[in-house]
N, C-alpha and C positions, 0 to 999 in steps of 0.2 A: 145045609141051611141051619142057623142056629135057631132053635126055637124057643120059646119063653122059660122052659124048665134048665135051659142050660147060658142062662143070662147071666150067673154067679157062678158056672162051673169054671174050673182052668183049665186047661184047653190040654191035653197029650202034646202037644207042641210046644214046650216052651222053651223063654229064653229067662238065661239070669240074671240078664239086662231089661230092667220092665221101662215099658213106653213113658218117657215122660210127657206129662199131662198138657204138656204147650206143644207139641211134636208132631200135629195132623189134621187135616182137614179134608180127609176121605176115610167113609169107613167099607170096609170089603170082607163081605162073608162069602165061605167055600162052599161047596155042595160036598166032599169027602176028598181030602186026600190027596187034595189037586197045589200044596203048599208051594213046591219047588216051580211048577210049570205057572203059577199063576203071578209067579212073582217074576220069574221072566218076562212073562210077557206084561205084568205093568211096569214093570224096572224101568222103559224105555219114559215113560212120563216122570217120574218121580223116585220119591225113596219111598220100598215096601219095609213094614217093621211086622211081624210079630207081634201080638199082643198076650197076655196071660188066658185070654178066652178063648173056647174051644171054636178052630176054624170060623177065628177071625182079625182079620189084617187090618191095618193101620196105613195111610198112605200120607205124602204129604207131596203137595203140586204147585206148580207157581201161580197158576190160576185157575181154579175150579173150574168154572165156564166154559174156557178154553179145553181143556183136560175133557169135561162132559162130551162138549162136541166132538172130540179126539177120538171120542170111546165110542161114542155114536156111531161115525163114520167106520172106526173099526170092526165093529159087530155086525154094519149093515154089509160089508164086504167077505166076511169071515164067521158067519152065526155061531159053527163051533167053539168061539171064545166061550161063550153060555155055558159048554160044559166045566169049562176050568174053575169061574165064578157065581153066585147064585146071586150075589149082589153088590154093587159096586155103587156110593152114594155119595157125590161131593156135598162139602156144605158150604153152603151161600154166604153163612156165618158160624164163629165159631166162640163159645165163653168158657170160664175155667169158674167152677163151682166146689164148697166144699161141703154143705149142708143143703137142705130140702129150701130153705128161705132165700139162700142165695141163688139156686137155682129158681125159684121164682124170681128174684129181683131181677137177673140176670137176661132172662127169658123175657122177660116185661117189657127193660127194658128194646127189646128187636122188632118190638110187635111195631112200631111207629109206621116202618121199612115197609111191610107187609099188607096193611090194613086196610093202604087204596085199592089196592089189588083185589082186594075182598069186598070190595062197595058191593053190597046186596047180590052175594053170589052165596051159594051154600057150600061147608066146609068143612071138614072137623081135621083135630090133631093127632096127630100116632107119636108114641113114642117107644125106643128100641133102647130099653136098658140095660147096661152091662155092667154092673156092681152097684154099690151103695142100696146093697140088700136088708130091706127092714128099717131104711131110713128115706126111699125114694121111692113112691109111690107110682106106678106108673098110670094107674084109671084115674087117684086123685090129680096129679101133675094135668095130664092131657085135660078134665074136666076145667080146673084153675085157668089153662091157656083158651080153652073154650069161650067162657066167660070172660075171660077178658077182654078176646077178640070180638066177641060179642057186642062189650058195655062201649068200644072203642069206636066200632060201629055203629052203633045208636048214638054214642054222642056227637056221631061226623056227618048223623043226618042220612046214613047210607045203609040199613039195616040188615046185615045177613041174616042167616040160619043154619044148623046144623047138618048134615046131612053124610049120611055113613057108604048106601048104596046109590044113590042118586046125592053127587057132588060134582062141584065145581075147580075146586081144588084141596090141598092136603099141605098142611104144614107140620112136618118131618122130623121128629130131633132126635139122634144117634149120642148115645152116651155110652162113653169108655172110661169107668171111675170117673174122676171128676172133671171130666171136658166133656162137651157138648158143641157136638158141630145140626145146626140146625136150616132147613130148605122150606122151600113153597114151591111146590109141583101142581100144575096146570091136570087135570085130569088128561088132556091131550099128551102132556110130557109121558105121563105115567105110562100110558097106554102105548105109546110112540116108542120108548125107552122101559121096557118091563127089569132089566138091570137095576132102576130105581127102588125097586118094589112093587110088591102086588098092588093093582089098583083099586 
């Protein structure tokens, strides 16, 4: 599992070919050493790539959703998959940023999508970054989508709240350099689907 200290490292894995930044809409971290097996067995959905980060994969699918459910039903038959992968995250949506600004504008604009869903439930943002070190904030960024989701909900008359250990849902955003593929998970998803991420 990649952890926050190795969000800017490059991976022992790599290729000379670096992902281009429009090229993916699933992100897949290893548990160790599971490169070759984990990419057999996603091959059969998609194209696996490589990415310059330590144990962790790149996917691209025809429709997330579908794909989700795909992986769902194979985990629920085969739990061993679990040991090939530690996490496997389509995104609902995906934007191409090159700066801190544009990834706010970018992120801004998605929130429209999300925000019923959020009518007076409580929520907060995680985000999983992977370069743009020293330019990308990740406690600032998630506080900024906070308050947005926040102000967007007060102004619709629907008021959430924040909530870290006791939530309602989680809006997700995986960053590989400058793309960003971003989710809204139900605490039920999370918990139903641990592949998604810790709840």
């Amino acid at each position: 599992m990649v952890g926050a200290n190795d969000a800017d490292r490059p991976g022992r894995e790599t290729s000379t070919a670096r992902l281009p930044a429009a090229d993916w809409n699933v992100v897949v971290t290893l548990p160790e050493r599971t490169f070759r097996e984990a990419c057999r067995l996603l091959g059969k959905w998609g194209r696996v790539r490589r990415t310059h980060y330590y144990n962790v994969l790149a996917m691209t699918v025809a429709d997330t959703s579908e794909f989700q459910a795909q992986f769902e039903a194979a985990v629920g038959r085969e739990p061993g998959i679990m040991n090939l992968v530690s996490h496997v995250v389509p995104a609902q949506a995906t934007f191409d940023f090159a700066t801190a600004a544009e990834f706010e504008a970018q992120s801004s604009l998605l929130l429209p999508r999300w925000v019923p869903q959020l009518a007076g439930r409580r929520f907060h943002v995680r985000l999983h970054r992977r370069g743009f070190k020293g330019r990308l904030s990740t406690p600032v960024e998630e506080r900024f989508l906070d308050d947005a989701i926040l102000g967007a909900l007060e102004r619709a008359g629907t008021p959430g709240r924040i909530g870290f250990d006791d939530f309602d849902a989680v809006l997700q955003i995986e960053t590989i350099d400058g793309r960003a593929g971003a989710s809204l998970w139900t605490r039920d998803q999370l918990e139903r689907c641990p592949f998604l991420g810790p709840p």
